[in-house]
N, C-alpha and C positions, 0 to 999 in steps of 0.2 A: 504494500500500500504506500502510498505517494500523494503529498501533497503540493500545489505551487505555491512557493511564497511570493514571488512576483515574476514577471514577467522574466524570462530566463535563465531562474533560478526553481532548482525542486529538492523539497525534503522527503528522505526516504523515512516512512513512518513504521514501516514494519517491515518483514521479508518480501520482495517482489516477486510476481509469477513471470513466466515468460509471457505472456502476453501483454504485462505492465510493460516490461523491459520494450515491447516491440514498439509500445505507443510511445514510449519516451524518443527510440530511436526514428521515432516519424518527426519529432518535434523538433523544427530546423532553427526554431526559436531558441533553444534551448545552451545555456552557458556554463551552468555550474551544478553537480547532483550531490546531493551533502548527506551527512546525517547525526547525530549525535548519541545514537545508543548503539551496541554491539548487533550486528545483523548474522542470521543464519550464514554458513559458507557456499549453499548452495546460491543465495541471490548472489554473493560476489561472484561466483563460477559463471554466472547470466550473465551480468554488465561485463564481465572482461570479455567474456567469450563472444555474446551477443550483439554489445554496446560499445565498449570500448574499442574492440577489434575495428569498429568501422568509423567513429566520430572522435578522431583524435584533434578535437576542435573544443571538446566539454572538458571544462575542469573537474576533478574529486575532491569532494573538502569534508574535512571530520571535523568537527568543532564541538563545542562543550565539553563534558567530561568533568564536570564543576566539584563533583564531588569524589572523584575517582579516579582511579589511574586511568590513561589510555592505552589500549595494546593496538598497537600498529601489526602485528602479524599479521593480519588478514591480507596488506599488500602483497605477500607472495603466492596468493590468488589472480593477482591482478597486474602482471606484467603488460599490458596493453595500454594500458593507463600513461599517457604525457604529461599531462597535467595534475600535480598532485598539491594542495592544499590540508596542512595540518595546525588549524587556528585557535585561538579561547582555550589552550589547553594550558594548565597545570602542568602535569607530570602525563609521560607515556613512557610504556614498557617496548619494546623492541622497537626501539629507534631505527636501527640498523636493517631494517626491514624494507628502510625506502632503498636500500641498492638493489631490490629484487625489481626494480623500476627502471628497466634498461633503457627504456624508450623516452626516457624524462626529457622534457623540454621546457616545465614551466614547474619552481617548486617554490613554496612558498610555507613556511615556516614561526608559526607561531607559538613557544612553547616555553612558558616563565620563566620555568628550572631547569633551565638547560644553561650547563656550565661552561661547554665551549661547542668547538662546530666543527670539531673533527668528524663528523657524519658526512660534511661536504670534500672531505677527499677520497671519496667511497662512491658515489653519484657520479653520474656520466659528462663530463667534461664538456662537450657537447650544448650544457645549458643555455636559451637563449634567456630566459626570464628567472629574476630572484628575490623572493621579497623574506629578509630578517626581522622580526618585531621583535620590541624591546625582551629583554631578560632581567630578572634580579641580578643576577652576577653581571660584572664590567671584565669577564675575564673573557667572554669569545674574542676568539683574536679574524682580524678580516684579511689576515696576509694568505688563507686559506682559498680567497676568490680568485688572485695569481692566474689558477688551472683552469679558469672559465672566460678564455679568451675571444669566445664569440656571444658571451654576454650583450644583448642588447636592450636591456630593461634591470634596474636595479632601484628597490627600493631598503633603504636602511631605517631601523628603528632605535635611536639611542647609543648603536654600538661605535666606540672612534678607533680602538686598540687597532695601528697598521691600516687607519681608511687610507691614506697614499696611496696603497693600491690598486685605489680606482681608476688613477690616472695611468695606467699599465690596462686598462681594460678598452681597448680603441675603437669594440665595436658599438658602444655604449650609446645607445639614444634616448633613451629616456630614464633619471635622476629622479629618486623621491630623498631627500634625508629630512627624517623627522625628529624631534628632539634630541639635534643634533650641534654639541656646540666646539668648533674648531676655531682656530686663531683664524683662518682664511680658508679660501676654499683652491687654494692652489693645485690640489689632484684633480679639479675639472680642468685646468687650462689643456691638458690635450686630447680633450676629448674634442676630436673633428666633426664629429656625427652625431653628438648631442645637439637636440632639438626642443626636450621638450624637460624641463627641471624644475619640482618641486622641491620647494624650502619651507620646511612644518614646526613650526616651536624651536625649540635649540636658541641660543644665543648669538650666535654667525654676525659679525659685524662689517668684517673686512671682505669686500665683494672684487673688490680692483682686479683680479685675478682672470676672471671673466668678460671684461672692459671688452671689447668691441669682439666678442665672440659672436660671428654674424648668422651662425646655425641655428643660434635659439629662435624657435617660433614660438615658445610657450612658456611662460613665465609665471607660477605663481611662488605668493610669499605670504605667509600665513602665522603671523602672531609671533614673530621674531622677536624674543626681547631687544628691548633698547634701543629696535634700531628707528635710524632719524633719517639717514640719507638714503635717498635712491636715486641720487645722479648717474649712477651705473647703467642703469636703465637707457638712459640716452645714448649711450654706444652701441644697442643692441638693434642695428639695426637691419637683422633679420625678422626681429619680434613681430608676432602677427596678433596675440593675444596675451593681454596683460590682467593677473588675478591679484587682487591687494585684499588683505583682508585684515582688521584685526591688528591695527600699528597704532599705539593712541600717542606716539612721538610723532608721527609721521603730519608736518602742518602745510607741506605744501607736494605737489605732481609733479614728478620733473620736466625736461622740458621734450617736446614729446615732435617738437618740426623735424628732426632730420629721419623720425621713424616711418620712411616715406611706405612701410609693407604692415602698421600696425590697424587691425580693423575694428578687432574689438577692445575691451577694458571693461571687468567688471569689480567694484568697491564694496566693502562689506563690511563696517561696522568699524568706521574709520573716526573713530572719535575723536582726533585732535584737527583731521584736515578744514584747512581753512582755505586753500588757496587751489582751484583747481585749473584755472583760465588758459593751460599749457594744450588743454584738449582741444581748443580751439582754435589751435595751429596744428596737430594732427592731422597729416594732408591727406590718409586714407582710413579714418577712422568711419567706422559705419555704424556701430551697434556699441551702445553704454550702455551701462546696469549699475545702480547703486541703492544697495542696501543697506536698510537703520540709518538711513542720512540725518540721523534729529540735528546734528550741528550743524548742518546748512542752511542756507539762508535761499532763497528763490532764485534772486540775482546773481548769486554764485554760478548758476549754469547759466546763466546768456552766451559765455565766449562760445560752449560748449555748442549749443541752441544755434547761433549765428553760424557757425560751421559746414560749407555746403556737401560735405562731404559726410557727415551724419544723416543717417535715416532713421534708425530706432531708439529713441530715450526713455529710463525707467526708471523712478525710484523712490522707496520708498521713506515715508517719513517716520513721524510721534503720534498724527492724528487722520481720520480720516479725510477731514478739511484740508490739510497741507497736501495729502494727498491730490486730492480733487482739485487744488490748485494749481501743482507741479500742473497736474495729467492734463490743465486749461493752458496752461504754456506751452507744456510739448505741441499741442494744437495748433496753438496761434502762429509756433514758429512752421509749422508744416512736416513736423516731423510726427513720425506713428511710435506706438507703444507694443505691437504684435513683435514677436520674437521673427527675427531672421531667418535663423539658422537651428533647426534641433541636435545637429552635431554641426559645429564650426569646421568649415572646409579650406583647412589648411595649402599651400599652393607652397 
């Protein structure tokens, strides 16, 4: 039995029949099959054999286990499996269970008490996608990722022991580090193919590193302590979308004219900004979003408004009235409030 939790995501609730397994494999929608309680062997014999064998496109992710150990044995069930997710876990028993996982392409590792990451020189080298979440112990060491040379997605959670590393990993496009805090970020400067970089909590002050790295399309930075400047920002002028979220140092936009490829920017809970008027010389800006704006003022967005190369303005405010107000301006200036884009189409 199987339920959807949303739209291409399902929880396996009980042991599957083959005929559950065959509707899932009809289901094209379909991204991630998870579960959180121990399942019969025969349903993992089904999805490897049935499922797996053919949609090596769906992730597998175990999570929970809140009160108990996890035993990962059942992976050697499921050599078929690429994609493997091990989340919201505590403690799991046969770790070493993911090398029965030949096929891996995408692994993702979430597991408190885990004391280092010697499991990842047992995994298939091969890896193109890797996501670490934080640990209690500071002892994983990351000089371990070295062997995963065609690495093209790496997300880090908290861990810095040997992050330099990164900068040795050249196939690397896409950068998450979350509470992550380094004197600078000097291991991205050679990353040539990096495109798309989140920066999530952590401390991170010193950005210079980065300065006219013209590959980044994608820029978010999300609740950085401290920081106050993002003139960096201005040499990036590959950027096509810019995320602020969450900076209540942060009083004014940098300047945003020579970003002649920047289309979107969206703001989220930017408590200290006062000064936005840079977006009005964004010469390919199309689509703004700004969210919890209570510190703004109306006028604040005229340059923004004046802009002919804006179409979509949005944001919201404290009240409904300020709403209703902005949303009588965006009008008068001729610009709409419907979304553009449901995925932003990057060039």
């Amino acid at each position: 039995m199987y339920s959807q939790v949303y739209m291409g995501r399902t929880d396996i609730k009980n042991n599957l029949t083959e005929a559950e397994v065959e509707e899932l494999l009809s289901n094209q929608e379909l991204e991630v099959i998870q579960f959180s309680a121990p399942l019969e062997p025969y349903t993992f014999q089904l999805l490897n054999d049935l499922f797996f064998k053919e949609r090596d496109d769906v992730e597998l992710r175990v999570y929970g286990f809140y009160d108990s150990r996890c035993d990962l044995s059942f992976l050697s069930a499921l050599p078929n499996v690429t994609r493997f997710t091990v989340d919201c876990i505590r403690e799991v028993d046969h770790l070493d269970a993911i090398t029965h996982l030949d096929k891996l392409k995408a692994l993702h590792i979430g597991i408190y008490h885990l004391d280092n990451l010697d499991i990842l020189t047992r995994v298939p080298a091969t890896l193109e996608s890797m996501m670490l979440e934080q640990t209690q112990s500071k002892k994983p060491d990351l000089a371990v990722l070295e062997r995963f040379s065609g690495l093209k997605k790496l997300y880090i959670e908290g861990h810095t022991k040997n992050i330099d590393v990164i900068g040795k990993l050249h196939q690397l496009e896409d950068v998450t580090l979350k509470s992550v805090t380094t004197n600078d970020v000097e291991f991205l400067a050679p990353l040539q193919k990096l495109w798309s970089l989140d920066i999530k909590l952590g401390g991170i002050q010193n950005f210079s590193a980065i300065e006219g790295m013209d590959s980044i399309k994608y820029l978010e930075l999300w609740q950085i302590r401290g920081l106050k400047d993002l003139s960096f920002i201005s040499t990036l002028t590959g950027l096509q979308y810019l995320f602020l979220q969450s900076h209540r140092n942060v009083e004014s936009l940098p300047a945003l004219n020579g970003l002649t490829k920047l289309r979107k920017v969206h703001l989220d809970l930017m408590k200290g900004l006062k000064d936005i008027s840079s977006l009005g010389q964004a010469p390919s800006l199309a689509e703004f979003t700004h969210w919890s704006a209570m510190n703004m003022k109306m006028e604040d967005y005229t340059a923004l408004l004046s802009n002919p190369s804006v179409q979509r303005v949005r944001a919201t405010f404290d009240s409904a009235k300020r709403n209703n107000e902005f949303e009588a301006m965006v009008e008068h200036y001729g610009k709409t409030s419907e979304v553009l884009w449901r995925e932003f189409p990057y060039e």
